[in-house]
C-alpha positions as CSV (number, residue, x, y, z in Angstrom):
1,X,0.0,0.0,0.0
2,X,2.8,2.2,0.9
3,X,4.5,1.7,-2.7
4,X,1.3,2.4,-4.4
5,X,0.9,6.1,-2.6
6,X,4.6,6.6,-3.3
7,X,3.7,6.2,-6.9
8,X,1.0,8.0,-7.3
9,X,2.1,11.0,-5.1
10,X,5.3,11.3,-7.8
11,X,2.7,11.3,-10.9
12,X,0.9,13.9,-9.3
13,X,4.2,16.2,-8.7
14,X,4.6,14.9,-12.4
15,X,1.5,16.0,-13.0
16,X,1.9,19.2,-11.9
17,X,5.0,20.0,-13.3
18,X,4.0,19.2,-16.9
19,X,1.4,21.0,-17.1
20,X,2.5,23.7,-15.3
21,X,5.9,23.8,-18.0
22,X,3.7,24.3,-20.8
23,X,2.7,28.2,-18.7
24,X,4.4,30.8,-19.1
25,X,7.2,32.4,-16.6
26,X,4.3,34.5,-14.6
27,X,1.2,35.5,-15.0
28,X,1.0,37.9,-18.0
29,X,4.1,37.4,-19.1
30,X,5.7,37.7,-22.9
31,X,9.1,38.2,-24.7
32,X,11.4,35.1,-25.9
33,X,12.0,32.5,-23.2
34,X,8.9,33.2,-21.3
35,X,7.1,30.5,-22.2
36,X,9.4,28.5,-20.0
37,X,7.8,27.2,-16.6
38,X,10.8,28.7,-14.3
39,X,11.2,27.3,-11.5
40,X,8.0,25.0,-12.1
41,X,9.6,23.6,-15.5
42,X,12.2,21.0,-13.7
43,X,11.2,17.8,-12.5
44,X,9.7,18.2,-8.8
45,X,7.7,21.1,-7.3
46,X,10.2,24.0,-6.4
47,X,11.4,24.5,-2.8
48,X,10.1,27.9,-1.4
49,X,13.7,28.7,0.2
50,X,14.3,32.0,2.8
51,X,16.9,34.2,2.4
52,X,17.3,35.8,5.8
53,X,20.8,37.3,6.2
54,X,22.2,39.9,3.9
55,X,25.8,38.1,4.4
56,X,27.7,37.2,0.9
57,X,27.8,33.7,2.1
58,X,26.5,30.9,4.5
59,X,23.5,29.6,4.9
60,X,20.1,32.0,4.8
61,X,22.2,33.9,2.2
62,X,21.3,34.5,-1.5
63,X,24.2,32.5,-2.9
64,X,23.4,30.0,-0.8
65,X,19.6,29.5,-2.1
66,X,21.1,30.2,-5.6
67,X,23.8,27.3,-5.1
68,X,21.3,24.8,-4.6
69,X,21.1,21.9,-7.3
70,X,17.0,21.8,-7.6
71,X,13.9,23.9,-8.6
72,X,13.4,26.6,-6.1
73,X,11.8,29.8,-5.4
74,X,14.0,32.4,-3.4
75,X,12.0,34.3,-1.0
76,X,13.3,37.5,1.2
77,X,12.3,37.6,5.0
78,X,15.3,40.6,5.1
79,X,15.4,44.2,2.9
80,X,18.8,46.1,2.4
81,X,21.9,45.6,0.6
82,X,23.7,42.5,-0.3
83,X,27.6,43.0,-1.2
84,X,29.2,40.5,-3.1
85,X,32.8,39.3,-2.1
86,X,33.2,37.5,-5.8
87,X,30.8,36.8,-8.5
88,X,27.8,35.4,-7.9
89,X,26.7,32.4,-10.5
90,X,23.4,31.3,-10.8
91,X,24.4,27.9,-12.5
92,X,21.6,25.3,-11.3
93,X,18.0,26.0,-13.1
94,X,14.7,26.1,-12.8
95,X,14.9,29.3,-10.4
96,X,12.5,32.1,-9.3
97,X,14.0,35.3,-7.1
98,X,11.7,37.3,-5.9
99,X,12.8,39.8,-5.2
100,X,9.1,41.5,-4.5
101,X,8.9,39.5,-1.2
102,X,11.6,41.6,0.7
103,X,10.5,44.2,3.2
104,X,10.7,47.7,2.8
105,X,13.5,49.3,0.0
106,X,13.4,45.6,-1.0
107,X,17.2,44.2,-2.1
108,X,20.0,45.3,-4.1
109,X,22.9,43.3,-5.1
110,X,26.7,45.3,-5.1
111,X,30.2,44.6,-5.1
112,X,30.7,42.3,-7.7
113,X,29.1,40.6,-11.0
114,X,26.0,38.3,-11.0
115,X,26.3,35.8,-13.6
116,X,23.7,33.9,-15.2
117,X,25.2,30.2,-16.7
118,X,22.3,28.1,-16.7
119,X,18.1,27.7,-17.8
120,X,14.8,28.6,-17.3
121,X,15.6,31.5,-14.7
122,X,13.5,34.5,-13.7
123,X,14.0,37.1,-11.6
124,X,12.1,40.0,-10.5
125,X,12.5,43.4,-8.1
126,X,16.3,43.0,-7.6
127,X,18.5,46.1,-7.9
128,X,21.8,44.8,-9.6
129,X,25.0,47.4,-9.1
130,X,28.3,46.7,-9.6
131,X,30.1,49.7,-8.1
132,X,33.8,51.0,-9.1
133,X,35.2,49.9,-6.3
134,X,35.4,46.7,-8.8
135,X,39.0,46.5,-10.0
136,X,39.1,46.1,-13.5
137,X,36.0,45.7,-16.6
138,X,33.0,43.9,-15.9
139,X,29.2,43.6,-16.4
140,X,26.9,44.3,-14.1
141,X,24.8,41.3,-15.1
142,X,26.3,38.6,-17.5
143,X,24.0,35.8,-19.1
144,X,26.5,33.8,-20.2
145,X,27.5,30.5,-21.6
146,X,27.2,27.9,-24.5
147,X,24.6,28.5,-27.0
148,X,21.1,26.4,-26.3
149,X,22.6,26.0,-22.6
150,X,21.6,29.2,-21.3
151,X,18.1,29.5,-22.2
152,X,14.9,30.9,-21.3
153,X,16.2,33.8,-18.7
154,X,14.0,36.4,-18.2
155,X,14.4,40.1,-15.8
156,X,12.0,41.5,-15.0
157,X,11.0,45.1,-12.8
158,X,14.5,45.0,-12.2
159,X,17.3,48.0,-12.1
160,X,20.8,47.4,-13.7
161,X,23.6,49.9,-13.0
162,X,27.2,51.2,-11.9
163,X,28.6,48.3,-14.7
164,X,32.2,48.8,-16.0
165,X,31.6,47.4,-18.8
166,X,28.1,46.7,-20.1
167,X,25.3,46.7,-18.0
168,X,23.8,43.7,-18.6
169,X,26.2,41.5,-21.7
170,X,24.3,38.7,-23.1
171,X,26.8,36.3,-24.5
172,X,26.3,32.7,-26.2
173,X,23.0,32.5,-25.1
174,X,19.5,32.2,-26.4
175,X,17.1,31.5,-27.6
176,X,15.0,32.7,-24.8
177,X,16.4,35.9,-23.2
178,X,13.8,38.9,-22.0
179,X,15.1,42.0,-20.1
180,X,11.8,43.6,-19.3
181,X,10.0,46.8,-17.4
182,X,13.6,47.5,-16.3
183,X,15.8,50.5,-15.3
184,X,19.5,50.2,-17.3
185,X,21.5,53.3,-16.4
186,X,24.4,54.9,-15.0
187,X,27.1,52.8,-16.6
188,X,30.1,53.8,-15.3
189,X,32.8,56.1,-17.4
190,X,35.5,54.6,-15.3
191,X,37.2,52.8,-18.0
192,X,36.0,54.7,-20.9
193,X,33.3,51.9,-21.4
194,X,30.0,53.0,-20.0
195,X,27.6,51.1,-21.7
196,X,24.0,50.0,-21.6
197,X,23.3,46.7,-23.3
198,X,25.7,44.3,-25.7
199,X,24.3,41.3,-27.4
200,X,26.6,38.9,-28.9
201,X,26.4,35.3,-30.6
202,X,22.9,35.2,-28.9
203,X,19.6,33.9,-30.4
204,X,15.7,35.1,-29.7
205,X,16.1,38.6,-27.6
206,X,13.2,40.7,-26.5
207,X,13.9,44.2,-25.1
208,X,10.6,45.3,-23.6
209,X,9.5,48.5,-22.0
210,X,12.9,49.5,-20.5
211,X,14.3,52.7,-19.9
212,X,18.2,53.5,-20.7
213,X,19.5,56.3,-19.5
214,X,23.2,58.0,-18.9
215,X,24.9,55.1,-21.1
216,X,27.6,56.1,-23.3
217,X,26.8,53.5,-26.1
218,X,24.9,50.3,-26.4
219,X,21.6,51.2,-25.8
220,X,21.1,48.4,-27.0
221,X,24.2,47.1,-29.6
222,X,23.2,44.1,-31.2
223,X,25.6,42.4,-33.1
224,X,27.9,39.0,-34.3
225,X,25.5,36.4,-35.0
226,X,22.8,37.4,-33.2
227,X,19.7,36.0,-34.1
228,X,15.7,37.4,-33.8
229,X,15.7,40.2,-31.3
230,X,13.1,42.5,-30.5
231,X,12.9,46.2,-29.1
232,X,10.1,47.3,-28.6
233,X,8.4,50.5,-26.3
234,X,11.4,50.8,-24.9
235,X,12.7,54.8,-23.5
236,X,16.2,55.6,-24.3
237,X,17.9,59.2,-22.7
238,X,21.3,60.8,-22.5
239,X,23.2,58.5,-25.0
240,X,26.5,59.9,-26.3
241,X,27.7,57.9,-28.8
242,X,24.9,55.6,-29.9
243,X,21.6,54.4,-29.0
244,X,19.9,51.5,-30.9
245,X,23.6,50.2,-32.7
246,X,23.5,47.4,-35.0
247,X,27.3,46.6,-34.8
248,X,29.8,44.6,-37.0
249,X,28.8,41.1,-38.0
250,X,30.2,37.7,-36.7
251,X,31.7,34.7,-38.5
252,X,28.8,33.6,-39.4
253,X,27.9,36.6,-40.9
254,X,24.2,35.5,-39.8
255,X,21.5,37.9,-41.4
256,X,20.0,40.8,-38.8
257,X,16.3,40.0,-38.1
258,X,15.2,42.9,-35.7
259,X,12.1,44.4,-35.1
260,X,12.4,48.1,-33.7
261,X,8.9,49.2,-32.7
262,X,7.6,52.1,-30.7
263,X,10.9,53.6,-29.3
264,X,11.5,56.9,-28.1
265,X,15.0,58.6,-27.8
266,X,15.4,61.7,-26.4
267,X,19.1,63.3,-26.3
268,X,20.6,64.8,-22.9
269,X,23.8,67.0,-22.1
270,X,26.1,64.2,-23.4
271,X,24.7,63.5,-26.5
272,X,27.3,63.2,-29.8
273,X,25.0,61.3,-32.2
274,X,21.0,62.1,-32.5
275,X,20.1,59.1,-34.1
276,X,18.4,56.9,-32.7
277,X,19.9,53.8,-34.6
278,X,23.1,53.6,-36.0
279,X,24.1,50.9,-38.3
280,X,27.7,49.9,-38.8
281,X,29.6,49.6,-41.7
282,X,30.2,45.9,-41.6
283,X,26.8,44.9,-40.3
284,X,25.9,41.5,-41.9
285,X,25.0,41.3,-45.6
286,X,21.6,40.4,-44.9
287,X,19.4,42.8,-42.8
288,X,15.8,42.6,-42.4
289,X,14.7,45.1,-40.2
290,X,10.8,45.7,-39.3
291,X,10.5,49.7,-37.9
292,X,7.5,51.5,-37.0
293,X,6.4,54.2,-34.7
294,X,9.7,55.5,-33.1
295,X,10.2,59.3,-31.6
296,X,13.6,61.1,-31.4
297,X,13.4,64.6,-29.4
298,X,16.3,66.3,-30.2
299,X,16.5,70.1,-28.4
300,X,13.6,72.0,-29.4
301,X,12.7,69.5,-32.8
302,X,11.0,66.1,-33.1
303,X,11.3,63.7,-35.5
304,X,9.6,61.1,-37.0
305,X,10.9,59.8,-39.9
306,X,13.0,57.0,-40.7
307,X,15.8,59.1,-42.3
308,X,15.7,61.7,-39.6
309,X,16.2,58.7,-37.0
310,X,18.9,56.5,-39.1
311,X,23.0,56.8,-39.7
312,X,23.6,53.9,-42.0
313,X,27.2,53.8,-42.6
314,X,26.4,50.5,-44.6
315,X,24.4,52.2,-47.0
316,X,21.9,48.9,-47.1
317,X,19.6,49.8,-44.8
318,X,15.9,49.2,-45.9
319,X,13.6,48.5,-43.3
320,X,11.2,45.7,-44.5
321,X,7.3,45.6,-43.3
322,X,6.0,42.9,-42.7
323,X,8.3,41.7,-40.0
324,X,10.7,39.5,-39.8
325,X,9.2,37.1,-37.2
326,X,6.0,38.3,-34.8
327,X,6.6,40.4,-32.1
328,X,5.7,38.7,-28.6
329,X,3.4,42.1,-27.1
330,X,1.3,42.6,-29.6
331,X,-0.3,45.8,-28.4
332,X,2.1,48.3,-27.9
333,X,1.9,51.2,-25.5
334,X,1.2,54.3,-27.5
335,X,4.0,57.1,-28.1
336,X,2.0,59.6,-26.4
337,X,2.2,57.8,-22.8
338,X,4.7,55.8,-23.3
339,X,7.6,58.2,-20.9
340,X,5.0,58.6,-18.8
341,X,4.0,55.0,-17.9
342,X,7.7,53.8,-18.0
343,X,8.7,56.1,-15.8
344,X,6.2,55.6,-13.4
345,X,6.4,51.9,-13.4
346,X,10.1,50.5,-14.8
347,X,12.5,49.3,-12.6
348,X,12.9,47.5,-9.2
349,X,9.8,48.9,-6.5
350,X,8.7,51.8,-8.1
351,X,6.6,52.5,-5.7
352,X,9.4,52.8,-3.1
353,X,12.2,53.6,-5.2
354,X,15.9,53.7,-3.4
355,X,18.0,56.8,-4.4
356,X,19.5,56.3,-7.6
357,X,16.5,55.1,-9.3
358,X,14.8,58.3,-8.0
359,X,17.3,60.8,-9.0
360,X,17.6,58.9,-12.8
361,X,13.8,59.1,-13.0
362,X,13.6,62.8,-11.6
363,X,16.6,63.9,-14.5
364,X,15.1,62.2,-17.2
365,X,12.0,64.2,-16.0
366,X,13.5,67.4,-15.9
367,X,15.9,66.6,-18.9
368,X,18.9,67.1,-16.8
369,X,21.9,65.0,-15.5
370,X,24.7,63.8,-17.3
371,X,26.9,61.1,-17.8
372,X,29.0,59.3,-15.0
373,X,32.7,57.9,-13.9
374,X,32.0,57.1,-10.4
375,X,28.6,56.6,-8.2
376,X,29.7,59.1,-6.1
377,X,29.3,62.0,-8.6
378,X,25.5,61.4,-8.1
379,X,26.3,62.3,-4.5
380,X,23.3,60.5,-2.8
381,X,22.8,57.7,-0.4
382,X,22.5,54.2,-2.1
383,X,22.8,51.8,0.8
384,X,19.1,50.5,1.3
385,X,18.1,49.9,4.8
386,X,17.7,47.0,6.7
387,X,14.3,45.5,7.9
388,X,13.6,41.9,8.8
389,X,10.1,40.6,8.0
390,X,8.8,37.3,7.7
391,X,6.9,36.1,4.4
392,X,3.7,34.8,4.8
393,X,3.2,32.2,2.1
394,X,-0.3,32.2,0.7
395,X,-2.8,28.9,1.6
396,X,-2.2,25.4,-0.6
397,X,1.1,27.2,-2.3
398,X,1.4,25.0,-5.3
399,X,-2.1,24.4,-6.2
400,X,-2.8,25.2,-9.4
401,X,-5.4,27.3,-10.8
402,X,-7.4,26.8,-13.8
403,X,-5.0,29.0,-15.7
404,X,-2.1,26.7,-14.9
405,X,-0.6,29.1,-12.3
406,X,0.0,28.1,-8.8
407,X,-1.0,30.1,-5.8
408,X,2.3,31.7,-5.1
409,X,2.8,32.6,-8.7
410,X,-0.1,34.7,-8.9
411,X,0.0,36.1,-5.2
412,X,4.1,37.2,-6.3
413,X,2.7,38.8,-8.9
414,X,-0.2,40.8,-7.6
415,X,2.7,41.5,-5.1
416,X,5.1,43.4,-7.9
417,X,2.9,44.9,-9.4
418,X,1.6,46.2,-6.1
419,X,4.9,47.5,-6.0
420,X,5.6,48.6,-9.2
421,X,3.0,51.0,-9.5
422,X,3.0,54.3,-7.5
């Protein structure tokens, strides 16, 4: 008798699993990769682990939850600020932080680079920055790795900043990769490489209602062999040297399939190049590039057009309509409200924002700031404070709802956007 409810308790978790895999990330969700299950699309019912302590290491910490080998959802009972002695890998999949279950300011992650080597990963209301006391080039965020081995990752509500390098650098990986509702700012002039976003050798991309602001370049860059990427409603401010960049082409010389959709750029102090795409001289032979509805403001003009937005130094830029593939958010926001609702709702707890993400928002506002080479130039308190609070997990966690979505996935999410929306 025993054997027989050991077996059928495993189909059930089966069960469940399956059918929850075929869901996507969280409720609502869309870009490439977010069709994955997360930390429901391994093969057992995640752990709900606590991260308690705000120490680099030891158990209760976040590396420690992230270190372990099977499906698990990372809850915060502590708020504040977690520094980073090394980098911190996420390298075991089928993983949910969430980051919306921390008290107060919520967390933010400093010191060193978080790197992203693994599958079916999603993350939510974490403030990644690296800082300069880092000693030499680096990401802020790295997803990283073998092609078709780092896969469905998606960020979401998340702020990315203080790299010395890019950002966030996706690398090898793909297809699946969304950055999402984000903040991607202040990269750091340290080593002449403030940049927002680089995508490299990387397949299926979506870029989706993000802001980027005070980068020097790469905001985004797409190039070598990079395959199906979409930016879409996405607010760029302050780049210097380029915005949208469609940079050289890889071995493979693999043909550009982009769609650039409903994009506004507007220039700041720093700005060198008022275009709000650039296209290198050696981008691939092949480019297939859907554009509609992007806005440049540019001092007291605005432009429209697709020449007035465009420096093709290839000379072979034709944007083609239809598409090259369909885009994942089919209705996007309109042009008219699209600052507006991004800045009121991108980025890690916007509802309670922490210092830098209120200052960036407040100078895009008032079209002011500029450019960085050190945090300390912004001149404002980014620690985040500390506050201990235990998560109440809602009733029957993992029971699954009609849609396919467990209890704690939707009560996470009612919890972000709680939080997301002053």
């Amino acid at each position: 008798m025993k054997r027989i409810f050991r077996f059928f308790s495993l189909f059930f978790l089966l069960l469940c699993s399956q059918s929850q895999f075929a869901q996507n990330i969280y409720p609502g969700a869309y870009g490439f990769g977010t069709q994955s299950g997360g930390a429901y699309a391994g093969d057992s019912i995640p752990a709900v682990l606590f991260v308690t302590s705000l120490d680099d290491n030891g158990e209760g910490s976040l590396r420690y939850a992230l270190s372990c080998d099977y499906p698990r959802i990372i809850i915060f009972n502590v708020s504040g600020t977690i520094r980073l002695a090394g980098a911190l890998f996420i390298k075991e999949p089928c993983v949910f932080i969430a980051g919306q279950s921390a008290p107060g300011k919520g967390i933010s992650v400093t010191g060193a680079p978080v790197i992203v080597n693994t599958h079916d990963v999603l993350i939510q209301d974490i403030r990644f920055r690296l800082g300069s006391a880092y000693p030499r080039k680096s990401d802020c965020v790295s997803i990283t790795g073998t092609l078709h081995d780092v896969y469905n990752v998606v960020f979401d509500h998340c702020s990315f900043g203080f790299g010395l390098d890019e950002n966030i650098g996706i690398l090898n990986s793909g297809p699946g990769i969304t950055i999402s509702n984000s903040i991607i700012g202040y990269g750091l002039h340290k080593f002449e490489h403030s940049c927002g976003l680089l995508a490299m050798n990387s397949e299926k991309i979506s870029l989706i209602g993000n802001i980027f602001a005070f980068n020097h370049d790469r905001n985004p860059n797409i190039r070598g062999d990079t395959k199906d990427v979409e930016i879409l409603n996405n607010l760029i401010y302050n780049s210097a040297s380029h915005a949208i960049y469609l940079g050289s082409r890889g071995p493979d010389n693999s043909p550009v399939n982009v769609l650039i959709e409903g994009n506004i750029y507007v220039t700041g102090a720093d700005n060198m190049n008022r275009y709000l795409l650039s296209v290198h001289q050696d981008v691939a032979d092949s480019l297939n590039v859907s554009w509609h509805k992007n806005l440049t403001f540019h001092e007291t003009k605005v432009f429209k057009g697709i020449r007035e937005q465009v420096f093709d130094q290839s000379g072979r830029f034709n944007p083609v309509d239809p598409g090259p593939f369909p885009a994942s958010d089919k209705e996007l926001i309109a042009l008219d409200k699209l600052e507006q609702i991004l800045l009121h709702n991108s980025g890690a707890r916007a509802h309670n924002r922490d210092g830098v993400d209120s200052l960036l928002i407040a100078n895009i506002m008032n079209r002011s700031g500029k450019i960085i080479s050190v945090e300390s130039e912004l001149n404002i308190q980014s620690e985040l404070p500390v506050m201990n609070e235990g998560f109440v997990l809602p009733d029957d966690p993992h029971h699954t709802r009609a849609d396919g979505f467990t209890n704690l996935q939707h009560y996470l999410q009612e919890l972000l956007l709680v939080k997301s929306q002053p």
